[in-house]
FISENU-775358 format. One line per field, with one value per atom (N, C-alpha, C): x negated, y negated, z; residue number from 1; residue in one letter; atom name. Coordinates in pm, whole numbers, plus 50000, padded with zeros to 5 digits. Example, Ala and Ser with C-alpha at 12.3 -4.5 7.8 and 13.67 -1.06 7.14 Angstrom:
% residues 2
u	c(48681;48770;48680;48715;48633;48710)
v	c(50569;50450;50330;50225;50106;49997)
w	c(50780;50780;50780;50708;50714;50787)
selo	c(1;1;1;2;2;2)
drenvex	c(A;A;A;S;S;S)
nufi	c(N;CA;C;N;CA;C)
END
This chain:
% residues 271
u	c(71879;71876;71882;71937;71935;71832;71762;71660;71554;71522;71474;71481;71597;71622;71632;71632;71603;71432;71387;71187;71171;71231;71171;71226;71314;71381;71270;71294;71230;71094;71023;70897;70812;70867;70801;70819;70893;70909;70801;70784;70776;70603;70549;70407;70367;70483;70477;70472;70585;70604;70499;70441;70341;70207;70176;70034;69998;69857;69809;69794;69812;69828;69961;69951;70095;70073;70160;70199;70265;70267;70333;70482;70574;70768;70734;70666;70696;70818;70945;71004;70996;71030;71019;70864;70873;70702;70600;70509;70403;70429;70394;70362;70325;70404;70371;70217;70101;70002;69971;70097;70058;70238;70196;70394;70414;70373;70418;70480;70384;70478;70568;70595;70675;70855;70775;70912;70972;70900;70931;70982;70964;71037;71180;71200;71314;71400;71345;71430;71508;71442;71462;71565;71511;71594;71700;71745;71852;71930;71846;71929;71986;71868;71866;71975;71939;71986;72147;72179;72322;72385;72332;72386;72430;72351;72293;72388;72386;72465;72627;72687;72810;72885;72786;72814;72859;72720;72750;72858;72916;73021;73146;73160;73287;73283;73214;73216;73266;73178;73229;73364;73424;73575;73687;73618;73685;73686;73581;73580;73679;73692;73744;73891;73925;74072;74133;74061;74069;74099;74042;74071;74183;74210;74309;74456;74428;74535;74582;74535;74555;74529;74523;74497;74622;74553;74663;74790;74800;74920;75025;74915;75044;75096;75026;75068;75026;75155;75216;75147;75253;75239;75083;75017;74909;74929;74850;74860;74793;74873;74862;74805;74773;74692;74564;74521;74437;74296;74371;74309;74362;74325;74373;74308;74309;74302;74201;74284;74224;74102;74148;74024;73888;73879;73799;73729;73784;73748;73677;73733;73642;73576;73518;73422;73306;73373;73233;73195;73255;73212;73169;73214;73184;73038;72981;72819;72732;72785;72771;72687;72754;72773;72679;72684;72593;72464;72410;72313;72248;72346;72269;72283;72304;72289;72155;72099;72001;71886;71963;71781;71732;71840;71744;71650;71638;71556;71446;71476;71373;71260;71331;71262;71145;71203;71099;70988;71054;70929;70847;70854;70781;70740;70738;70691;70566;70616;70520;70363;70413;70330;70198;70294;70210;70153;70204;70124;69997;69907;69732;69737;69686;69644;69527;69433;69303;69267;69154;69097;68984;68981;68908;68743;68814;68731;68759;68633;68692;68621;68717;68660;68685;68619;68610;68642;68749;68789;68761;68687;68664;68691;68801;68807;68703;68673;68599;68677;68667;68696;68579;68557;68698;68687;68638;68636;68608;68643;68584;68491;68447;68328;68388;68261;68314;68248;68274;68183;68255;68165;68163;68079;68148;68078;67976;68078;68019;67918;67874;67795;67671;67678;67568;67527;67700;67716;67787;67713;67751;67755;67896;67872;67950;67927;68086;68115;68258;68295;68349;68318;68330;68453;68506;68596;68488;68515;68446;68495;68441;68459;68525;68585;68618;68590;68451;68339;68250;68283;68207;68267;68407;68467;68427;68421;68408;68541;68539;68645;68730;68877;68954;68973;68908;68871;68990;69077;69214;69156;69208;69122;69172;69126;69181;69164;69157;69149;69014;68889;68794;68710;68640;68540;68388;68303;68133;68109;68148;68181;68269;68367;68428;68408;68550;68564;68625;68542;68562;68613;68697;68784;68786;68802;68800;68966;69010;69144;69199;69325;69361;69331;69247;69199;69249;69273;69343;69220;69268;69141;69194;69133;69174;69082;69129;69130;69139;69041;69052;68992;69095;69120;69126;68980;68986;68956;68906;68858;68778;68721;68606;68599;68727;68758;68900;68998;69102;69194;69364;69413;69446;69384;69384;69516;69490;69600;69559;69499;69471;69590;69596;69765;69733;69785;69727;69878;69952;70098;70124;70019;70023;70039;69959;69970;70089;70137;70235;70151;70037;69938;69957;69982;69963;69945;69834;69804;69726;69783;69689;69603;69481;69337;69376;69324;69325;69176;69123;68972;68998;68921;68931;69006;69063;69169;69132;69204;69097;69230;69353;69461;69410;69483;69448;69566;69526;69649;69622;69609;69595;69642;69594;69658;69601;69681;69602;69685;69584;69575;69613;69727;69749;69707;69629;69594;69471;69391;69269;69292;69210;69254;69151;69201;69144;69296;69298;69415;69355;69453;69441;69504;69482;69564;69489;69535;69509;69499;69441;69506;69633;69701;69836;69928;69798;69827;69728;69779;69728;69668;69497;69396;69343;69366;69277;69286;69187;69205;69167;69102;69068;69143;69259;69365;69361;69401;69456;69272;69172;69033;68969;69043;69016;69083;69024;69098;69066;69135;69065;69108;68978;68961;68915;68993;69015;68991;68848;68858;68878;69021;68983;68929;68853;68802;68777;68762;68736;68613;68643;68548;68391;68386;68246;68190;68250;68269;68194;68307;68237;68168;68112;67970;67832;67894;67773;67706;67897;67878;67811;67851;67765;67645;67558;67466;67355;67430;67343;67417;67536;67558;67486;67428;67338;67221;67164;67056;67071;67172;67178;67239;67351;67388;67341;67288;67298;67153;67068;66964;66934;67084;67013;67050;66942;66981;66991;66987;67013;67000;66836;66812;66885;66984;66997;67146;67111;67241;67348;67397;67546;67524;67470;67469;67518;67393;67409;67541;67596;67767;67878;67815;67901;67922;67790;67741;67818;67819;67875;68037;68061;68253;68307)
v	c(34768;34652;34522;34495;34394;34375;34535;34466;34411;34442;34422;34260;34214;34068;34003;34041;33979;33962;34053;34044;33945;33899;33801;33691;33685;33535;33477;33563;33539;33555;33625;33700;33634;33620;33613;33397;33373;33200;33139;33160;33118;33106;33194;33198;33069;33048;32947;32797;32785;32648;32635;32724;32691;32694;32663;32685;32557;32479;32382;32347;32426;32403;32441;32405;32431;32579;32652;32770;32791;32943;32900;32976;32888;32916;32857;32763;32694;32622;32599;32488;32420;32331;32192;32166;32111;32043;32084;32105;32149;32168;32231;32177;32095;32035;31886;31925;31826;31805;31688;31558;31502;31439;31329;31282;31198;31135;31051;31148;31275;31393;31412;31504;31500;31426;31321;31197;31180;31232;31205;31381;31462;31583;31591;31499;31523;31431;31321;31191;31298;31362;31395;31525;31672;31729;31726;31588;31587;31434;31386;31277;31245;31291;31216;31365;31482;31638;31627;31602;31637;31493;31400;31308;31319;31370;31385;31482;31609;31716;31700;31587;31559;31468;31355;31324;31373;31457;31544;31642;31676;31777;31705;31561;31503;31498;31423;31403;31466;31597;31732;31790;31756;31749;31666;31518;31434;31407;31486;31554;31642;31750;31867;31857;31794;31695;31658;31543;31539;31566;31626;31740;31808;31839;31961;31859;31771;31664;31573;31541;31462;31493;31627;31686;31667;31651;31594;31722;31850;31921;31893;31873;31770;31661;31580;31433;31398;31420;31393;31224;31132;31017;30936;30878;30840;30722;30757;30649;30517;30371;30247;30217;30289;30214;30115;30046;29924;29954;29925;29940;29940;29980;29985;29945;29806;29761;29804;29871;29958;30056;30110;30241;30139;30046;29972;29875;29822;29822;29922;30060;30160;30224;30256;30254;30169;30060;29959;29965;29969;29973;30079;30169;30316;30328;30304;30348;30260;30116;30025;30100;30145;30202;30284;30374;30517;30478;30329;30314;30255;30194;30121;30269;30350;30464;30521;30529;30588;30481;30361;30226;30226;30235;30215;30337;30437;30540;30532;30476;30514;30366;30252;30145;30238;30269;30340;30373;30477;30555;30458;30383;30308;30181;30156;30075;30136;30280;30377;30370;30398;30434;30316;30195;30100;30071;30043;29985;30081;29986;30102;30090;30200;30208;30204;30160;30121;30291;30242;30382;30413;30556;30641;30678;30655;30725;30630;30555;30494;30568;30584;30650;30545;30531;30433;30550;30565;30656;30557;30612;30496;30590;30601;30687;30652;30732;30774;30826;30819;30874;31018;31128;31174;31279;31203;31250;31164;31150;31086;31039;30921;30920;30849;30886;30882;30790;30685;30664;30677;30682;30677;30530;30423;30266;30259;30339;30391;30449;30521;30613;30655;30561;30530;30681;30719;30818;30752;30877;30846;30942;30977;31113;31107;31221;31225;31325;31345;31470;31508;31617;31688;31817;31834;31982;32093;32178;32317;32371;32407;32458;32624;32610;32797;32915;32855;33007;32998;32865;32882;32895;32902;32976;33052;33036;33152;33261;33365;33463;33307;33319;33253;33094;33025;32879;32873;32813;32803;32709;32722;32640;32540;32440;32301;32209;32250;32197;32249;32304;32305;32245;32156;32039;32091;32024;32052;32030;31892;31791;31752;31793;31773;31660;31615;31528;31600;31555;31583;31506;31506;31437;31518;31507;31530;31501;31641;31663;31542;31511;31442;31301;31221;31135;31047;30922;30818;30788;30859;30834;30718;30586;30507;30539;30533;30525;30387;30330;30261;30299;30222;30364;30196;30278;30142;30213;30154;30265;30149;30242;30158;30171;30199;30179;30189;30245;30224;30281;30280;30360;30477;30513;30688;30600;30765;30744;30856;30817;30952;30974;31105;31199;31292;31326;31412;31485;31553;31626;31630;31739;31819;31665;31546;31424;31330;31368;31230;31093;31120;31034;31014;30887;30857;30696;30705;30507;30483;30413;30417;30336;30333;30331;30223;30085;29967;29930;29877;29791;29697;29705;29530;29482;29591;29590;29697;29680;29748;29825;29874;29958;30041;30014;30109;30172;30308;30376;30470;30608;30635;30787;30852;30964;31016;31118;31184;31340;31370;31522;31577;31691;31758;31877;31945;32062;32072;32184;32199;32276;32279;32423;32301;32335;32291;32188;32118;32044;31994;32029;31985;31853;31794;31673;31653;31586;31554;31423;31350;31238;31225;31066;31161;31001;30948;30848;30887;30849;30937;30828;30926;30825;30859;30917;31013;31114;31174;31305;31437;31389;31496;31420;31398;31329;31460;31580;31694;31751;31669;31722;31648;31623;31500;31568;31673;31718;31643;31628;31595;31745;31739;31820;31758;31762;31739;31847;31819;31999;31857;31934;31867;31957;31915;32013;31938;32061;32047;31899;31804;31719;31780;31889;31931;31970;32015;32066;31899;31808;31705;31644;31621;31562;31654;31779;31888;31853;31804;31814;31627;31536;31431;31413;31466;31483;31557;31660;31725;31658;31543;31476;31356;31325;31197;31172;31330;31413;31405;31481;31513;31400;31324;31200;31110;31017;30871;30821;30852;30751;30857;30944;31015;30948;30936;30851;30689;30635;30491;30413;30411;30328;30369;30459;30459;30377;30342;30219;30256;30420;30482;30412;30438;30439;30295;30214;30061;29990;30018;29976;30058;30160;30217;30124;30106;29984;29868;29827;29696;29661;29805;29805;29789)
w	c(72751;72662;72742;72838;72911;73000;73033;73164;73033;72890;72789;72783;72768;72732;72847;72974;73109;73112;73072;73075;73014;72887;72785;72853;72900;72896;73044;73137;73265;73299;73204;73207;73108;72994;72870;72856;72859;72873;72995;73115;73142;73149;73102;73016;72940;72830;72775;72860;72909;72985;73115;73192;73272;73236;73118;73018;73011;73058;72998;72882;72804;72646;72538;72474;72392;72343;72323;72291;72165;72126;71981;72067;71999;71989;72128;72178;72345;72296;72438;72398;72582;72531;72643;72634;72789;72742;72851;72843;72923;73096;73157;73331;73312;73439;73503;73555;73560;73609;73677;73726;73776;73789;73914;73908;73823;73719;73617;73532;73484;73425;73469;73589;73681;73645;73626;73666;73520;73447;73283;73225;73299;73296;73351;73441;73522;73468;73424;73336;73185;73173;73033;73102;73131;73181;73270;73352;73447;73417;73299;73282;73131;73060;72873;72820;72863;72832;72834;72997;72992;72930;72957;72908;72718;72680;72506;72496;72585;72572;72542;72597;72652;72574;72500;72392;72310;72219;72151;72107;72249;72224;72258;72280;72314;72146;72092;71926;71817;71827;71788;71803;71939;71968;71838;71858;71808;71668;71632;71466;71415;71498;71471;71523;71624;71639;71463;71478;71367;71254;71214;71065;71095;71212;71224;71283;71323;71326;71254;71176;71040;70867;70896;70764;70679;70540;70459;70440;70485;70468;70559;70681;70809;70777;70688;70722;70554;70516;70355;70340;70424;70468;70541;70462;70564;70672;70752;70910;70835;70857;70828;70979;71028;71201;71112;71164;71141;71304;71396;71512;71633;71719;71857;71926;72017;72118;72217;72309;72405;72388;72267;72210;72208;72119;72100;72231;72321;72442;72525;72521;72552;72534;72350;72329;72324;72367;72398;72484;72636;72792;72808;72774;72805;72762;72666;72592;72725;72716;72792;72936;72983;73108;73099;72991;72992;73006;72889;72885;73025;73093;73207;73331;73336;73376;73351;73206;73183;73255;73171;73246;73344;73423;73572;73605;73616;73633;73510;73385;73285;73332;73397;73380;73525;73637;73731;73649;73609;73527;73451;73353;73268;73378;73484;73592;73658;73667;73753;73650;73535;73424;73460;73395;73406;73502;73597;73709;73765;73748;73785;73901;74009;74118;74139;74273;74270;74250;74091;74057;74135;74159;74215;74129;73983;73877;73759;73677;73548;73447;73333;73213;73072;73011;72861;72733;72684;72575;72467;72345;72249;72121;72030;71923;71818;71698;71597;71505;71371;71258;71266;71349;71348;71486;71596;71766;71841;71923;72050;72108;72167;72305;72418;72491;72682;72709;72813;72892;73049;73092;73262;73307;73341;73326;73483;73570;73694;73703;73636;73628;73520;73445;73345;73246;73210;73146;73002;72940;72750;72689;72600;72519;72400;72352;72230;72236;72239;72226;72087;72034;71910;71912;71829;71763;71758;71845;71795;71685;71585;71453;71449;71380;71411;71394;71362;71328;71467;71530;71678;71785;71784;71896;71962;72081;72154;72258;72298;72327;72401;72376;72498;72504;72406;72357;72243;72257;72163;72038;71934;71777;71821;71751;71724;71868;71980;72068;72134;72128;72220;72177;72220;72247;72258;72221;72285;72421;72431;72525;72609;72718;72791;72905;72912;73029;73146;73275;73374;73496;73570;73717;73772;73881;74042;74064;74128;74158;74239;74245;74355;74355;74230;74232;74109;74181;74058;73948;73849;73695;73613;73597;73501;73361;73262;73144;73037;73012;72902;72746;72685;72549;72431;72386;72221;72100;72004;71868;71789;71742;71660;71529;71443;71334;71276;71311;71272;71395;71419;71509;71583;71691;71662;71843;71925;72039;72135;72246;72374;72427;72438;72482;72520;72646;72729;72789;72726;72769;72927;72990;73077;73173;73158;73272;73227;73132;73075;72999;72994;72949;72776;72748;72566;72537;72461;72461;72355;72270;72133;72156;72102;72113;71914;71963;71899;71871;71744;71763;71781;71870;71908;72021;72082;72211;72332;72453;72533;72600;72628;72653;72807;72880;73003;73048;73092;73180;73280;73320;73428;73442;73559;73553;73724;73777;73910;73896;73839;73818;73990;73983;74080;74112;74026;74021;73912;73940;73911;73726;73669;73552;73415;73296;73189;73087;73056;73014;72842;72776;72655;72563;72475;72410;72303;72233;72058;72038;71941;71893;71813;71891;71884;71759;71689;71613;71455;71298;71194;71209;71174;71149;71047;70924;70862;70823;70722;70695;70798;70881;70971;71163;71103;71270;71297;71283;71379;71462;71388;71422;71522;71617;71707;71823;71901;72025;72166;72243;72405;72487;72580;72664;72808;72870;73049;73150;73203;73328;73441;73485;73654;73758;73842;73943;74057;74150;74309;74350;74385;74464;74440;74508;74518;74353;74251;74158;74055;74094;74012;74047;74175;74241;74168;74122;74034;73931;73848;73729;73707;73774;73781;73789;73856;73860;73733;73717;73543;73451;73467;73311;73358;73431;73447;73363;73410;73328;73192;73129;73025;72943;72976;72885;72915;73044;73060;72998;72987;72832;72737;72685;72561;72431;72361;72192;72238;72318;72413;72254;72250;72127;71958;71943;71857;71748;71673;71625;71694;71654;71704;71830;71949;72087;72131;72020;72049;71966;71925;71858;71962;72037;72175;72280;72290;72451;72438;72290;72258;72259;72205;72239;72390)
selo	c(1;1;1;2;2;2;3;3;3;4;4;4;5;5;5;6;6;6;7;7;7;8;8;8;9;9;9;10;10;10;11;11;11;12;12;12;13;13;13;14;14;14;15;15;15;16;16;16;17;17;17;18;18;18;19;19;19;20;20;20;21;21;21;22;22;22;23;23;23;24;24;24;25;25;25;26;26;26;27;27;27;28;28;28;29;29;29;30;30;30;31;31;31;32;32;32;33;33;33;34;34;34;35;35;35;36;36;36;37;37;37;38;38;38;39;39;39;40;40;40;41;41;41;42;42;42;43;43;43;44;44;44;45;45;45;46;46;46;47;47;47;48;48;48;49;49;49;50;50;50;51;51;51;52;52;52;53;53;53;54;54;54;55;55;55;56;56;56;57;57;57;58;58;58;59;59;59;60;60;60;61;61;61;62;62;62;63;63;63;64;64;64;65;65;65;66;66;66;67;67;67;68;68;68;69;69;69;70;70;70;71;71;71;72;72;72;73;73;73;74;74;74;75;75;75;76;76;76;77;77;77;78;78;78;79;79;79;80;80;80;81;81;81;82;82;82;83;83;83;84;84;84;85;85;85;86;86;86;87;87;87;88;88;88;89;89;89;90;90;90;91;91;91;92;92;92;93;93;93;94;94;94;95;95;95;96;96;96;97;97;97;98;98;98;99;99;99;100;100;100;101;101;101;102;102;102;103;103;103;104;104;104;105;105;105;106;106;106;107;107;107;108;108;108;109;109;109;110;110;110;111;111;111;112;112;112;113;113;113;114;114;114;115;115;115;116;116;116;117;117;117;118;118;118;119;119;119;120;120;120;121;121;121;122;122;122;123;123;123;124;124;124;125;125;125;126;126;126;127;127;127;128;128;128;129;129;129;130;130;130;131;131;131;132;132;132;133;133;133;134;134;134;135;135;135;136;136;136;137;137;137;138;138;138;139;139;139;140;140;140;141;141;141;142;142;142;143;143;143;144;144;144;145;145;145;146;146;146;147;147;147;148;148;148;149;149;149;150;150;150;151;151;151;152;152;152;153;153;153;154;154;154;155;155;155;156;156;156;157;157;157;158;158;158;159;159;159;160;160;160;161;161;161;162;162;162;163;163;163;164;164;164;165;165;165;166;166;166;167;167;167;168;168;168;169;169;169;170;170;170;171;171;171;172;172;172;173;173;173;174;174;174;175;175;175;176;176;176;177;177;177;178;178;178;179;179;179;180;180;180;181;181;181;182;182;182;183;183;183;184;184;184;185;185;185;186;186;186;187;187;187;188;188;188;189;189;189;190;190;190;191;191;191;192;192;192;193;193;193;194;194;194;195;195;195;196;196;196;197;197;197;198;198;198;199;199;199;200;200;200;201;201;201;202;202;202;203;203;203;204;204;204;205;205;205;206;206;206;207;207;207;208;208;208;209;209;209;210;210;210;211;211;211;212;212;212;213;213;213;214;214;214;215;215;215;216;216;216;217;217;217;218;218;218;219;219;219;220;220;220;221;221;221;222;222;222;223;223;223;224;224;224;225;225;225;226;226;226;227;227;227;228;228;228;229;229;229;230;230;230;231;231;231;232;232;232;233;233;233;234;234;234;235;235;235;236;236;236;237;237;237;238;238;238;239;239;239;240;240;240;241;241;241;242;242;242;243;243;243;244;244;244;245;245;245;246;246;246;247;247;247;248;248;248;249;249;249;250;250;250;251;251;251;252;252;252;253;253;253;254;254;254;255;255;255;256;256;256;257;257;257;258;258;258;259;259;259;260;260;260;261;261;261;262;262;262;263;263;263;264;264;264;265;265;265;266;266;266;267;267;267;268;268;268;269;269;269;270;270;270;271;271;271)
drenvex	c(X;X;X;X;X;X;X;X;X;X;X;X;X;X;X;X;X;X;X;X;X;X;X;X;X;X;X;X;X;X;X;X;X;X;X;X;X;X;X;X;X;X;X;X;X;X;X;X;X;X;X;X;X;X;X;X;X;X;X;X;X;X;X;X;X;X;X;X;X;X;X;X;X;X;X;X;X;X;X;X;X;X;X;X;X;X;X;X;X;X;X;X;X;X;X;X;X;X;X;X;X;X;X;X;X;X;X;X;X;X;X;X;X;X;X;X;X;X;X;X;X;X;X;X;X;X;X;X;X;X;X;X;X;X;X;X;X;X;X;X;X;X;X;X;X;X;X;X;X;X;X;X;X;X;X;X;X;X;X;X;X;X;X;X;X;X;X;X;X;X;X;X;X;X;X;X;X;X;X;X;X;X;X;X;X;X;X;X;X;X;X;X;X;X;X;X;X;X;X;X;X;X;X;X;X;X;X;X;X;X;X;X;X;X;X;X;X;X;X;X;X;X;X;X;X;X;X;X;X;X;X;X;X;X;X;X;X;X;X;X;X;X;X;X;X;X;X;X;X;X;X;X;X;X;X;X;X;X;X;X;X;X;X;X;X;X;X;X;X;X;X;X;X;X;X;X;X;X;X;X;X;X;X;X;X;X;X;X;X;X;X;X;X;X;X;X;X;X;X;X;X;X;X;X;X;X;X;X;X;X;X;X;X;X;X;X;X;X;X;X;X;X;X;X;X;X;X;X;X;X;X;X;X;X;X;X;X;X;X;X;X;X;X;X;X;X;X;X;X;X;X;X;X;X;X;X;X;X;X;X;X;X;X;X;X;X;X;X;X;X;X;X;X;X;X;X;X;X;X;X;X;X;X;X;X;X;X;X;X;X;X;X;X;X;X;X;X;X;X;X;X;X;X;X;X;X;X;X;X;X;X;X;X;X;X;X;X;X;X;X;X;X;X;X;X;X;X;X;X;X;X;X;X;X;X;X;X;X;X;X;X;X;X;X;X;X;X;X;X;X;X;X;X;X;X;X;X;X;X;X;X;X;X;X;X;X;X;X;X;X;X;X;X;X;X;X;X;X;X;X;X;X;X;X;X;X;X;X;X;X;X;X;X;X;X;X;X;X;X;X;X;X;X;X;X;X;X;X;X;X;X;X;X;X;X;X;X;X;X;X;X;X;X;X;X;X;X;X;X;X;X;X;X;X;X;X;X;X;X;X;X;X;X;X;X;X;X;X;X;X;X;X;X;X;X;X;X;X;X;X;X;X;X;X;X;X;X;X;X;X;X;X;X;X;X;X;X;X;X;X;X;X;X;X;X;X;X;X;X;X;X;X;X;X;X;X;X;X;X;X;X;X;X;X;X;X;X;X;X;X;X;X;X;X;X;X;X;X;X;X;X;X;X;X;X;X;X;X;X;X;X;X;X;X;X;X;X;X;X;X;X;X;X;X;X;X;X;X;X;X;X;X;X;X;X;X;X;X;X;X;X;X;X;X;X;X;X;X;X;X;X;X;X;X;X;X;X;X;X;X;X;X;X;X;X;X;X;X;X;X;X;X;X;X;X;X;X;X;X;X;X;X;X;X;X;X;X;X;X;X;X;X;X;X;X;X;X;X;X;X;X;X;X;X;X;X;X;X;X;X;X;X;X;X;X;X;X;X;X;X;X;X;X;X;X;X;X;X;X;X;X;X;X;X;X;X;X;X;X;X;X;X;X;X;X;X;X;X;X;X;X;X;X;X;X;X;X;X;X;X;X;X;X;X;X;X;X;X;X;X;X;X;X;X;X;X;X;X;X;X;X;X;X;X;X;X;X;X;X;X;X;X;X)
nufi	c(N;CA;C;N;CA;C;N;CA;C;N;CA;C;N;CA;C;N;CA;C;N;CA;C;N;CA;C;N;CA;C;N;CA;C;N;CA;C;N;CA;C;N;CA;C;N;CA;C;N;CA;C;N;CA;C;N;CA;C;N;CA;C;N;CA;C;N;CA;C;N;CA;C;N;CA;C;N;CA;C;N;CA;C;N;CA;C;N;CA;C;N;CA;C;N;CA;C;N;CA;C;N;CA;C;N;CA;C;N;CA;C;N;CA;C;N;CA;C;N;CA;C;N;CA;C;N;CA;C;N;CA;C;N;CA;C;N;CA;C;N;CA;C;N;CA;C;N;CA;C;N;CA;C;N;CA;C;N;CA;C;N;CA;C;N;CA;C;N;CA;C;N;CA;C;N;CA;C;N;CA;C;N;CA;C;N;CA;C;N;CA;C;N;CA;C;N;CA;C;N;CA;C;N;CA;C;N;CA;C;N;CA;C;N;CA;C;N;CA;C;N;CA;C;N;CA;C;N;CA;C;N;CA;C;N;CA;C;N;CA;C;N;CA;C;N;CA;C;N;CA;C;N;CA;C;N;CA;C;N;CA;C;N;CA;C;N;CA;C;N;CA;C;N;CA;C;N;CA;C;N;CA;C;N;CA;C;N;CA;C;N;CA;C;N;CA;C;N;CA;C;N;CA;C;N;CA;C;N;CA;C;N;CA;C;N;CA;C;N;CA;C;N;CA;C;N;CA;C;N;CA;C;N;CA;C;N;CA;C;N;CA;C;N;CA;C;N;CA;C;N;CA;C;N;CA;C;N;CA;C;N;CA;C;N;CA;C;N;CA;C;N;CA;C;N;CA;C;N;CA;C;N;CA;C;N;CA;C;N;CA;C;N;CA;C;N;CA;C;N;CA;C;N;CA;C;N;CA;C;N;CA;C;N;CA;C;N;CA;C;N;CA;C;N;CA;C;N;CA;C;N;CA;C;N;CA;C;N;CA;C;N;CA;C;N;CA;C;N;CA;C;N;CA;C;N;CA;C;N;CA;C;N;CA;C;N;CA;C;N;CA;C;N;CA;C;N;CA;C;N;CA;C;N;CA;C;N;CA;C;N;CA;C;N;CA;C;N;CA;C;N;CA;C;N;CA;C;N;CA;C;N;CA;C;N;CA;C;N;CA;C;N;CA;C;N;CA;C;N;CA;C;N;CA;C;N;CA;C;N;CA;C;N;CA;C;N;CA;C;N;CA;C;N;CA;C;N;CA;C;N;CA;C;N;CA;C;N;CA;C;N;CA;C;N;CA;C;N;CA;C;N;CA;C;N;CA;C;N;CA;C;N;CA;C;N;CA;C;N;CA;C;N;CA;C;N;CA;C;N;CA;C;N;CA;C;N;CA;C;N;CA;C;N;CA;C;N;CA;C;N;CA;C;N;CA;C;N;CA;C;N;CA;C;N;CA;C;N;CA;C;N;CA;C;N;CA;C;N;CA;C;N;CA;C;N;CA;C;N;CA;C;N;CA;C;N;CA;C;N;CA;C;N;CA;C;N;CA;C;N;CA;C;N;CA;C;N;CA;C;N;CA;C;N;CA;C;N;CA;C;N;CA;C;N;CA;C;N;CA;C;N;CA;C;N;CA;C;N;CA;C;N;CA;C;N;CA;C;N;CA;C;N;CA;C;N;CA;C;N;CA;C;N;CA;C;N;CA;C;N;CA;C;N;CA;C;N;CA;C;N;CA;C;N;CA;C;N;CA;C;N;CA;C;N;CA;C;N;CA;C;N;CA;C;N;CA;C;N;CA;C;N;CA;C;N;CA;C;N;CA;C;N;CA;C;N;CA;C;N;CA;C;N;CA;C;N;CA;C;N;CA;C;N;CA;C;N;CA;C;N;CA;C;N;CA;C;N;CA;C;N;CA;C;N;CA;C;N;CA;C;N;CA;C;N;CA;C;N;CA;C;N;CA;C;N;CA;C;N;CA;C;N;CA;C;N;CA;C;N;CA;C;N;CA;C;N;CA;C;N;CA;C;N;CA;C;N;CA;C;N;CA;C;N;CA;C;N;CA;C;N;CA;C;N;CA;C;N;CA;C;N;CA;C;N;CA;C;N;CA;C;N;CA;C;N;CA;C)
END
């Protein structure tokens, strides 16, 4: 029975948590795929956790103190205390403290976030009621990416998240992202990088990511736009250098003057 519940805990979890995509009964949050993740996994597990944890159960203490210390069979007589001094002093400094404990490491992180590094790779995310398009400004690439439907699945393609159209980066390489929408608010979120930035009309939002490892990465729109918000997947292959010099070349071909002249295309160009 135990080597039983030793398989699952050690065997069977960790399936879940090292999966580019969400899992069903996953808990925590995806592999890291890049150090902004990274740094926002460790904020949360080594700082927000025990901290949250410790609270929590000092509280729970001071509840259950409580009741069992001042319950009305003990104490016929009720306490005329008003306030105390000191207590009140230290519940103020004390939170005080905790919080400037947490800031400084969270402000890193939200510094890291922001600040762009000279990109390697630029991509133009522009939402739709009710998917996506790409551009590559570099590269005189144009597409949209669509929801595969679930009568067109194919073996190994998870629902809700596989695309016609995929975006592609090159491992190891700083990808900027600018993220707008062309009709109401949607939001690119990408777990596995720590990546999330709502996509505004009329506004142009940038952020960033450097994929550490190669594989297929999934994300949603992660703001309600609609009746079909959960029908709005992103799909990210990062791959080997040589891999996307390939795939550049046949999406040159295949997207950069297809449909050019057509209204959709030309209200794309224009955003």
């Amino acid at each position: 029975m135990l080597k039983k519940f030793a398989f699952i805990i050690f065997g069977f979890l960790p399936n879940l948590v090292f999966a580019n995509e969400p899992k069903d009964w996953q808990l925590g949050f995806q592999k890291s795929a890049s150090q902004s993740m990274t740094d926002i996994i460790w904020f949360h597990d080594y700082m927000l956790l025990p901290i949250i944890t410790a609270i929590t159960a000092f509280v729970l203490f001071l509840l259950l103190y409580t009741c069992i210390r001042y319950r009305a069979s003990k104490n016929k007589i009720a306490s005329t205390t008003s306030h105390n001094t000191m207590i009140e002093v230290i519940w103020t400094l004390v939170p005080c403290l905790i919080l400037i404990v947490m800031a400084v490491p969270s402000f890193k992180v939200l510094y890291s976030q922001d600040t762009i590094p000279k990109a390697d790779v630029t991509i133009k995310a522009v939402g739709y009621q009710w998917y996506w398009g790409y551009e590559y400004p570099d590269e005189n690439i144009i597409f949209d990416s669509y929801m595969i439907a679930d009568e067109d699945l194919k073996e190994n393609q998870p629902r809700l998240l596989t695309v016609d159209n995929e975006v592609f980066v090159p491992v190891n390489k700083v990808v900027k992202v600018m993220i707008t929408a062309n009709d109401v608010l949607h939001a690119w979120a990408l777990p596995s990088f720590g990546v999330k930035r709502d996509a505004v009309p009329g506004r142009i939002n940038e952020t960033w990511f450097k994929a550490e490892r190669t594989g297929t990465f999934y994300g949603q729109c992660s703001e309600l736009c609609g009746i079909k918000h959960a029908f709005m997947p992103i799909t990210v292959n990062v791959v080997t250098e040589d891999e996307y010099k390939k795939w550049l070349e046949e999406a040159k071909v295949k997207f950069a003057k297809e449909d050019l002249n057509s209204d959709k295309k030309i209200v794309k160009i224009l955003n």
